[in-house]
C-alpha positions in Angstrom: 10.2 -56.4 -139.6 7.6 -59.2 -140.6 10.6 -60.4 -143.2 14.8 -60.6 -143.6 15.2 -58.3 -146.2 18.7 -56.3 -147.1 17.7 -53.5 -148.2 15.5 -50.3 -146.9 13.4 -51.6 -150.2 13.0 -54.7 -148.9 11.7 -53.3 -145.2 9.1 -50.9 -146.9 7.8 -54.1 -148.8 7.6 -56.2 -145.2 5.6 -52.9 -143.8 3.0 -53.1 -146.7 3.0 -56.8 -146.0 0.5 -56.9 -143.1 -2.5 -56.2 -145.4 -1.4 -58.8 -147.7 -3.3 -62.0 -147.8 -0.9 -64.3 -148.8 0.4 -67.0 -146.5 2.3 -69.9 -148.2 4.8 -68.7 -150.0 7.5 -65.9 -149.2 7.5 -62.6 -151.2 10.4 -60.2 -151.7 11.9 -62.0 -148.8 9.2 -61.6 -146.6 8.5 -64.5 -144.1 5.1 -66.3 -144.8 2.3 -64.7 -141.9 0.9 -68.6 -141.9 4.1 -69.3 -140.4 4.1 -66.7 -138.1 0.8 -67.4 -137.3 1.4 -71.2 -136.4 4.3 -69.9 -134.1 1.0 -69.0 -131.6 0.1 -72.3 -131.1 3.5 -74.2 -130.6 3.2 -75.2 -126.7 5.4 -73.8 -123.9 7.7 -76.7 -122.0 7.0 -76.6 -118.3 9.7 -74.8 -117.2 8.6 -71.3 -118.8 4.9 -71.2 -117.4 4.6 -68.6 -114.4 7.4 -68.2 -112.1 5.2 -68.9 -109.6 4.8 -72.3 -110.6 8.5 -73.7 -110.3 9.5 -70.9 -107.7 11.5 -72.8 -105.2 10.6 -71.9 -101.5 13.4 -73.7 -99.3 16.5 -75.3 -99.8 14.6 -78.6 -99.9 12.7 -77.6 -103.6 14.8 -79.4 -105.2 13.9 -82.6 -103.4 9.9 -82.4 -104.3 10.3 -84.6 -107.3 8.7 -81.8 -109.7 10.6 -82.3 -112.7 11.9 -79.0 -114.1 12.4 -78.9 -117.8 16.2 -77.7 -119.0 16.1 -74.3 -120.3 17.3 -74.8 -124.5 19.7 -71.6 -123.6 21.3 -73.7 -121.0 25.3 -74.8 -121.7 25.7 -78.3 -122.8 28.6 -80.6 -122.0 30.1 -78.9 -118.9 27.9 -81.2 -116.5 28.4 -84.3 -118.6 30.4 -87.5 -117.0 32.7 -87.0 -119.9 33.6 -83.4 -119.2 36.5 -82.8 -117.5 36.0 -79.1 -116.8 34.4 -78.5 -113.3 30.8 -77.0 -112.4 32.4 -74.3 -110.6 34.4 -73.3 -113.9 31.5 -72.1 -115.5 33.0 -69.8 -119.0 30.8 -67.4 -120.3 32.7 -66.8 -123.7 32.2 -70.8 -123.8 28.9 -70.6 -123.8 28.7 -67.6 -126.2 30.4 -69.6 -128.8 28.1 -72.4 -128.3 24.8 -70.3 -128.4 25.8 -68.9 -131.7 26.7 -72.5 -133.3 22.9 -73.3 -132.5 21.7 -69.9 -133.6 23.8 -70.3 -136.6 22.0 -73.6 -137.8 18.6 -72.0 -136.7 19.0 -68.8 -138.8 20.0 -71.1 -142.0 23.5 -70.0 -141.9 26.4 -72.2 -143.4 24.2 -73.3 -146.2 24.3 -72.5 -150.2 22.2 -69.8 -149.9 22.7 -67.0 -151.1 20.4 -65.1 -148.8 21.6 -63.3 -145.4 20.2 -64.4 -142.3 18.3 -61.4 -141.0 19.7 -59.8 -137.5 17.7 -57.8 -134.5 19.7 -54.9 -134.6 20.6 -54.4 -130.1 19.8 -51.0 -129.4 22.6 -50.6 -126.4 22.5 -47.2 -124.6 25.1 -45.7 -121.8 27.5 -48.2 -123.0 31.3 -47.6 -123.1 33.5 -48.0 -126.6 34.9 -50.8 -124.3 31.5 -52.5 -123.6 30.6 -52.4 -127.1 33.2 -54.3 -128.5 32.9 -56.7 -126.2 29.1 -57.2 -126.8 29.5 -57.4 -130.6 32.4 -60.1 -130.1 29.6 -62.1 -127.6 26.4 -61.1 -129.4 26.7 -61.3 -132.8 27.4 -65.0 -134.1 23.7 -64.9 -132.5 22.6 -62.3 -134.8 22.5 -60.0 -132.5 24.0 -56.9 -133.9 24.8 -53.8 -131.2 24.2 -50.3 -132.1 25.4 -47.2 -130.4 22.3 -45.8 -129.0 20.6 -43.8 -126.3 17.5 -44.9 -124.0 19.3 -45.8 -120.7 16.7 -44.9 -117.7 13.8 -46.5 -116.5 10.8 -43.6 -116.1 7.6 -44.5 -118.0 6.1 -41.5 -120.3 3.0 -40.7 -119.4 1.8 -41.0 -122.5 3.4 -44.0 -123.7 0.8 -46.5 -125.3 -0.1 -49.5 -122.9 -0.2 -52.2 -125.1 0.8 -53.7 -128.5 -0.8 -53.0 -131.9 -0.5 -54.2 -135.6 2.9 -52.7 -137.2 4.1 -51.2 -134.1 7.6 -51.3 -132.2 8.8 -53.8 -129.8 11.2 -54.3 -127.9 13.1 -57.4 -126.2 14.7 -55.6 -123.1 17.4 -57.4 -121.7 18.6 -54.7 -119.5 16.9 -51.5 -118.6 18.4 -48.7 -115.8 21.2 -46.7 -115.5 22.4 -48.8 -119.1 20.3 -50.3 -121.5 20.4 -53.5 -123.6 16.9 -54.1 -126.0 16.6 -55.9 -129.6 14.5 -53.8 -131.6 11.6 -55.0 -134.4 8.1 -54.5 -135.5 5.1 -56.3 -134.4 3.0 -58.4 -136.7 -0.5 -59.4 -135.3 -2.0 -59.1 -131.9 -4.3 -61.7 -131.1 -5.8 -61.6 -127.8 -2.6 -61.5 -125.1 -0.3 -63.0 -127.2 1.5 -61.9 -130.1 3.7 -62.5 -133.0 7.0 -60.0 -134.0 10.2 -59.8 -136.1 9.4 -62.2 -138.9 12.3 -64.2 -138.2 14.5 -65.0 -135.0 15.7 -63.1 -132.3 18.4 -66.0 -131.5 16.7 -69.1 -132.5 16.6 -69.6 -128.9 13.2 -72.1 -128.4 11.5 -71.7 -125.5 12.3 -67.8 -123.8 11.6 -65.6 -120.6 13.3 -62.8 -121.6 11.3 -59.0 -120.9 9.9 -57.2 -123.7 8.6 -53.4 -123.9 6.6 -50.9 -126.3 9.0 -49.1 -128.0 9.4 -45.9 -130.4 11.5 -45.7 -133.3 13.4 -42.5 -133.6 15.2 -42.4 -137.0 15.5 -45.0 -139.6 19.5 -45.3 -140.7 18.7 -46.2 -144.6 21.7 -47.9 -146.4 21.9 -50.1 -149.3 25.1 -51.4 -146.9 23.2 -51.8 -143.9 19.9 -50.5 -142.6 18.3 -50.8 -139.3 16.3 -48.6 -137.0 17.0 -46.7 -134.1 14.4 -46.4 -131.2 14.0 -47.1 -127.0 11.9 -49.0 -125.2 9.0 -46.7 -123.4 6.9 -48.6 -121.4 7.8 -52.4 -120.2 4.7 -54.9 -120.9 5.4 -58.6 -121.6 7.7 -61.7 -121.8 9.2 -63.6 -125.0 8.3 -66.9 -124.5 9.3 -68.5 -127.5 11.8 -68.0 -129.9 11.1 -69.3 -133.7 12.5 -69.2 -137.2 9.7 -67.4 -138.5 8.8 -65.3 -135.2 9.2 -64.5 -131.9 5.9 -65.0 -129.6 4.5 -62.6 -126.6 2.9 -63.0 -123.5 1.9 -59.6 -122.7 -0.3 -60.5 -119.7 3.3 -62.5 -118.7 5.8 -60.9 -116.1 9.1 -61.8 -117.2 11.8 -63.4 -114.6 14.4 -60.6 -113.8 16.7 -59.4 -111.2 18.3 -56.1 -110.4 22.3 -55.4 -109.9 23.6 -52.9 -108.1 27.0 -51.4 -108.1 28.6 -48.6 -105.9 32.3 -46.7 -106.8 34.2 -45.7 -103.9 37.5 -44.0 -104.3 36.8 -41.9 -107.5 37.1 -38.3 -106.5 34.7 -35.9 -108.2 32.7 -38.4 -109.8 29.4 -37.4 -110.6 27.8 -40.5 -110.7 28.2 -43.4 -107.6 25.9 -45.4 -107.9 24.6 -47.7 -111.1 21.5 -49.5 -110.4 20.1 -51.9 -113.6 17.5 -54.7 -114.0 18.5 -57.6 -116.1 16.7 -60.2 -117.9 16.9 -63.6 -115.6 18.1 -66.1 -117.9 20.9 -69.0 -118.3 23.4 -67.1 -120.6 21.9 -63.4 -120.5 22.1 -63.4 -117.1 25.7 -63.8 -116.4 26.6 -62.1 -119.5 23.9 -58.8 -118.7 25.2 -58.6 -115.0 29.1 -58.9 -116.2 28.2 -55.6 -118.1 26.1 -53.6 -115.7 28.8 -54.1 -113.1 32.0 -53.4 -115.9 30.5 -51.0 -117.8 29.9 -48.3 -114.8 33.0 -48.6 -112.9 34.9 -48.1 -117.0 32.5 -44.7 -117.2 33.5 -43.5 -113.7 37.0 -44.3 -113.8 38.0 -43.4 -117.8 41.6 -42.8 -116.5 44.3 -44.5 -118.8 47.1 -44.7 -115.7 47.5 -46.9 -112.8 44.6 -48.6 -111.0 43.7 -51.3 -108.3 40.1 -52.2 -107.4 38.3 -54.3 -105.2 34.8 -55.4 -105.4 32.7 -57.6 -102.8 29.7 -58.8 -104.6 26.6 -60.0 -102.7 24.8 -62.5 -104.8 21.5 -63.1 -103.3 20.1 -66.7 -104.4 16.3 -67.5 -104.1 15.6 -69.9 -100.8 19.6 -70.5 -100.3 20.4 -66.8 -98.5 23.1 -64.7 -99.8 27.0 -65.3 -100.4 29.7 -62.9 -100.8 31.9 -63.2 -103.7 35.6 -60.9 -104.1 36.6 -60.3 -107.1 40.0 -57.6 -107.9 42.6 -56.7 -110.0 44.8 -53.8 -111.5 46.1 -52.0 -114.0 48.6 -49.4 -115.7 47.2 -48.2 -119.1 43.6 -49.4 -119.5 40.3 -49.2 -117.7 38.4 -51.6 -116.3 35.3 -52.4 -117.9 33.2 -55.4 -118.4 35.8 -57.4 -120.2 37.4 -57.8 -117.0 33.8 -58.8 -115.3 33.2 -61.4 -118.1 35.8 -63.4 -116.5 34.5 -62.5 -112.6 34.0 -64.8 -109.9 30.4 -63.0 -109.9 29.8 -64.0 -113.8 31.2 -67.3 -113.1 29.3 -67.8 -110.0 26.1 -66.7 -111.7 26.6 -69.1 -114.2 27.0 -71.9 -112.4 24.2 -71.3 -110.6 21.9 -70.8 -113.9 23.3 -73.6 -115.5 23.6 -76.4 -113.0 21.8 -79.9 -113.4 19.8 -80.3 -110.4 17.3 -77.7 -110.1 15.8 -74.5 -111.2 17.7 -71.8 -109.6 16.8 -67.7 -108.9 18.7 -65.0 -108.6 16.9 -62.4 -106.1 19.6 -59.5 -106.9 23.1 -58.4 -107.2 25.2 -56.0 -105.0 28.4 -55.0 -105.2 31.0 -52.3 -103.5 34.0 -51.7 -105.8 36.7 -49.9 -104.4 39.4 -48.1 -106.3 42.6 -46.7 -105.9 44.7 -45.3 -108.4 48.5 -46.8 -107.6 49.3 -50.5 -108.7 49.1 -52.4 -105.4 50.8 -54.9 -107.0 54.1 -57.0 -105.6 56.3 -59.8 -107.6 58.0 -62.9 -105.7 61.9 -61.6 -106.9 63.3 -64.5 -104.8 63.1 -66.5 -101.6 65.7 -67.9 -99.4 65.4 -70.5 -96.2 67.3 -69.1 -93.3 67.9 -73.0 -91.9 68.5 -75.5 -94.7 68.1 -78.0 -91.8 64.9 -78.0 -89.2 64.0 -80.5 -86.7 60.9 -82.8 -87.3 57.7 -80.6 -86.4 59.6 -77.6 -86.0 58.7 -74.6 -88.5 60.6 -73.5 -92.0 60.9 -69.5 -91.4 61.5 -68.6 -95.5 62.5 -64.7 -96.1 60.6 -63.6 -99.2 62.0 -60.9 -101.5 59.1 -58.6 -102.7 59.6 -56.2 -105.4 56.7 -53.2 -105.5 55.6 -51.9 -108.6 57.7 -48.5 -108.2 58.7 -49.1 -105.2 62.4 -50.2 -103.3 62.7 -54.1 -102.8 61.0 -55.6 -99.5 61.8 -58.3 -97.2 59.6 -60.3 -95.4 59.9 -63.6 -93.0 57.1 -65.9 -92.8 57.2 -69.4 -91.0 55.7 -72.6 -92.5 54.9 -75.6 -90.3 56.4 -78.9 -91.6 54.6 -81.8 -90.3 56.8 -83.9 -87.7 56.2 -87.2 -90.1 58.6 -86.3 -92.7 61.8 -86.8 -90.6 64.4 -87.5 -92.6 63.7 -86.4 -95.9 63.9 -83.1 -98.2 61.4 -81.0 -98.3 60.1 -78.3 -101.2 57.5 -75.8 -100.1 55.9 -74.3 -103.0 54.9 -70.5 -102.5 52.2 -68.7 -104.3 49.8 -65.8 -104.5 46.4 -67.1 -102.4 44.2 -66.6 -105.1 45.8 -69.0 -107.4 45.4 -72.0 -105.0 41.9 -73.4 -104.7 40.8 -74.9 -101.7 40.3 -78.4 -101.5 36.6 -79.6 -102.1 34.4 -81.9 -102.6 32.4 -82.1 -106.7 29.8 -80.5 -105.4 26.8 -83.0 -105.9 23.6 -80.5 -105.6 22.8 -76.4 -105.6 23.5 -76.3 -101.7 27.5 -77.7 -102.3 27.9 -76.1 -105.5 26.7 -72.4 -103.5 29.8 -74.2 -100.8 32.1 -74.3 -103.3 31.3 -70.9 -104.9 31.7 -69.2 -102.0 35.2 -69.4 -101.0 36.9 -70.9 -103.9 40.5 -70.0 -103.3 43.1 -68.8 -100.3 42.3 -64.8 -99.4 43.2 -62.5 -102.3 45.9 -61.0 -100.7 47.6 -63.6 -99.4 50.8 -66.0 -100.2 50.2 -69.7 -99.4 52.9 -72.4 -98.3 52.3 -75.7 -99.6 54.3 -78.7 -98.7 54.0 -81.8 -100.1 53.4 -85.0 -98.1 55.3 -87.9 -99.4 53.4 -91.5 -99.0 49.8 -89.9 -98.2 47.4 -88.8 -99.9 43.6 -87.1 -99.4 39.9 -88.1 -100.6 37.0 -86.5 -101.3 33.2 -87.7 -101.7 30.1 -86.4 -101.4 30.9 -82.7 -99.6 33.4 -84.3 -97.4 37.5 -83.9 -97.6 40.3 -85.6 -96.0 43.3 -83.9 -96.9 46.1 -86.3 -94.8 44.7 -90.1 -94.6 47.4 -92.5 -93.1 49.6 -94.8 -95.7 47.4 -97.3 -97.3 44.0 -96.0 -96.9 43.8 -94.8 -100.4 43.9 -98.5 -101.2 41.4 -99.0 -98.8 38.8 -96.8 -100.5 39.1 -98.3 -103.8 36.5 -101.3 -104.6 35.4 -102.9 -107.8 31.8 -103.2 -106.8 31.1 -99.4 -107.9 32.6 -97.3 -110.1 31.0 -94.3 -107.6 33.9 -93.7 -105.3 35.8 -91.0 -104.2 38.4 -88.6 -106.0 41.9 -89.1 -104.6 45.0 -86.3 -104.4 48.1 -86.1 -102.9 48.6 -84.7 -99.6 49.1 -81.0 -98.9 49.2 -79.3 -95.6 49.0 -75.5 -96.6 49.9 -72.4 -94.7 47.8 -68.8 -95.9 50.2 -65.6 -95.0 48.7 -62.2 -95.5 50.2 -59.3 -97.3 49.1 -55.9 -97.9 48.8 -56.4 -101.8 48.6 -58.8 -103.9 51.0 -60.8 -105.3 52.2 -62.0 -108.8 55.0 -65.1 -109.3 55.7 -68.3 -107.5 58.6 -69.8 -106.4 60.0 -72.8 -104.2 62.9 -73.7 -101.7 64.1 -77.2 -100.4 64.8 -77.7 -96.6 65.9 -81.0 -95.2 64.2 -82.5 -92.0 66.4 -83.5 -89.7 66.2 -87.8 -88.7 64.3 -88.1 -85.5 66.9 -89.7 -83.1 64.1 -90.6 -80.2 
């Protein structure tokens, strides 16, 4: 609508609006067209002209000395020096809460007012009951507002209209495929290529790149409660490029930055549907949020099942001028499906943001793959004790521990492993920590640029199915700086490495030396044992 009224009243008045000739003062609700109008001329920062302008072609774009203006929808505060969370722990519900504050104050919410904030109703087709709730948790402190709808599919009508007009539908189309995502409005004036829409914000978002589409309206739900429209996107022409308060402004000549996922269910007997393709809007929080669901939201609609679950999937994240990296990301279940809840917390969502949201340079996504493979048993084990079969060991000589592992419905199994102690620690007692691989991050480096961040990313922790030995080494300690690790330095080093001529040094630990044992499943608990090391007598 060209306004934020309540009521289906107040949207017939906004309708009549566009052959009304006023443009200072708001009627009836209805946003003033002058400011609508001035929305046309507000410039365009430098990061959102073409794509081919700030495409970057090697690993070495980011070392051209173009300067790439932030994206507004960018999170804030992980990157600075005062943060303590690291790069690689990008949270998407984080920065969900932290879009809406700033949509919030855009929107005029928070205020004495008495008058709502208009929303964009989200028309969301082929989504799960799951996926929905999830969305309107995310979505609406943006005002956003999700509504059950159809529209999923990406085949053009042949006679779909080609361009924009006066009072017609449009649609911002975050995702489009096999599930579909678009915020729904009316169009206000054409002039030329560009456009103004909605009459008010979409999420108060500045500066955009987010896909926009003709659309129909099917049905109009009028309530004196709530009413919106209900319609689908039916031909894609366009890119948002700037979010206001009193509009939103197309490019239609523009193409808009996206990326398509991919996702393919193996293990689901009888399914009737495999394979879930999806193109999603390419953008710092849509992207990671969009790609969380159109990996979720499939494998929830082909395996509905309320029992006993495991899945795997191996996710190739294919990154502009950096090549491709494999990401794992698993879990299971007894009770409820897996949907894109579990995704929002993914390696692949986390990874994505990271990536979309890091300091150095303008990053692309070229697509999203990802195998999932399911099985429907808990392939799950629990750590019910472990014992040391020598409570004494010779210096260098190995610790064999006998692990107790209980199977979800299954008869108690016992397994021996052997953990190297280093031949250093003579004389002294020794704990060995055990715990389930993916728990124990690797050590690294803070990554410093996109080529050690995609390092980091792409084997973050110990194999999934794995238990890791770690023993602590008294009187060391490890360094890292700059993409390089010492995990063992000799006594005193540490020392060494610390000066008062910079504070730019690098990050100490303690020693570790760690041991990754494979198991069949994976593993829940943690426990420890003590050995003592015998006194080297040489």
């Amino acid at each position: 609508m060209s306004g934020s009224p309540i009521y289906l009243e107040g949207k017939m008045i906004g309708a009549y609006a566009y052959g009304w000739t006023f443009g200072a003062e708001p009627i009836a609700g209805v946003t003033p067209i002058q400011s609508m109008i001035d929305d046309l001329d507000k410039p365009i920062p430098p990061l959102f002209k073409p794509r081919e302008n700030f495409f970057p072609k090697s690993k070495d774009a980011g070392k051209t000395g173009k300067v790439v203006s932030p994206s507004p929808r960018m999170l804030s505060g992980l990157f600075d020096a005062s943060s303590s969370a690291p790069l690689t722990q990008y949270d998407l519900e984080v920065h969900a809460k932290q879009l809406g504050a700033r949509s919030a104050k855009e929107r005029g919410l928070g205020t004495t007012s008495t008058v709502a904030a208009a929303a964009t109703p989200m028309m969301m087709g082929g989504m799960t009951p799951g996926a929905m709730k999830v969305a309107e948790q995310l979505l609406s402190p943006m005002g956003l507002e999700p509504v059950q709808a159809g529209g999923s599919g990406s085949t053009v009508a042949a006679d779909a209209p080609t361009g924009f007009v006066d009072g017609g539908a449009i649609g911002v189309q975050l995702i489009r495929g096999d599930i579909s995502m678009m915020g729904l409005g009316t169009v206000t004036r054409v002039e030329g290529d560009k456009l103004i829409a909605f009459g008010h914000p979409m999420q108060g978002g500045g500066a955009s790149d987010l896909p926009t589409a003709v659309a129909k309206v099917h049905w109009i739900l009028a309530s004196t409660n709530r009413s919106f429209k209900i319609g689908e996107a039916v031909r894609p022409v366009g890119t948002l490029v700037n979010d206001r308060q009193a509009s939103i402004v197309v490019d239609s000549k523009r193409m808009p930055s996206t990326f398509p996922v991919s996702v393919l269910i193996e293990g689901v007997e009888g399914a009737t549907k495999t394979k879930w393709d999806s193109v999603c809007a390419h953008d710092p929080f849509m992207a990671p949020f969009l790609a969380a669901f159109a990996l979720g939201n499939p494998i929830e609609t082909t395996t509905p099942e309320h029992g006993d679950m495991t899945w795997r999937a191996t996710t190739k994240l294919k990154i502009a001028g950096y090549g491709d990296i494999t990401l794992k990301d698993f879990g299971a279940t007894s009770g409820d499906p897996i949907g894109a809840d579990a995704f929002i917390r993914s390696r692949v969502t986390r990874a994505l943001g990271a990536l979309l949201n890091n300091p150095w340079e303008d990053v692309r996504i070229d697509g999203v793959e990802s195998t999932v493979k399911v099985t429907f048993a808990r392939e799950v084990a629990m750590i019910r004790g472990t014992q040391a079969l020598d409570l004494e060991v010779d210096p260098g000589e190995p610790v064999k521990i006998q692990l107790e592992l209980m199977p979800f419905m299954g008869k108690a199994e016992k397994k021996v492993i052997e953990v190297p102690i280093p031949s250093n620690l003579d004389g002294e007692e020794v704990e060995i920590e055990i715990a389930p691989g993916y728990e124990i991050e690797r050590p690294r480096a803070a990554p410093e640029s996109v080529t050690d961040l995609i390092a980091a990313l792409s084997d973050p922790t110990y194999p999934e199915e794995s238990l890791v030995a770690t023993v602590r080494i008294k009187g060391q300690g490890g360094a890292s700086f700059r993409g390089n690790v010492a995990t063992r330095l000799p006594p005193g080093a540490l020392d060494q490495l610390k000066t008062s001529a910079t504070s730019i040094g690098p990050d100490t630990f303690g020693a570790v030396q760690q041991t990754s044992h494979p198991m069949k499943r994976f593993i829940v608990g943690r426990d420890r044992v003590r050995v003592k090391v015998r006194p080297n007598l040489k």
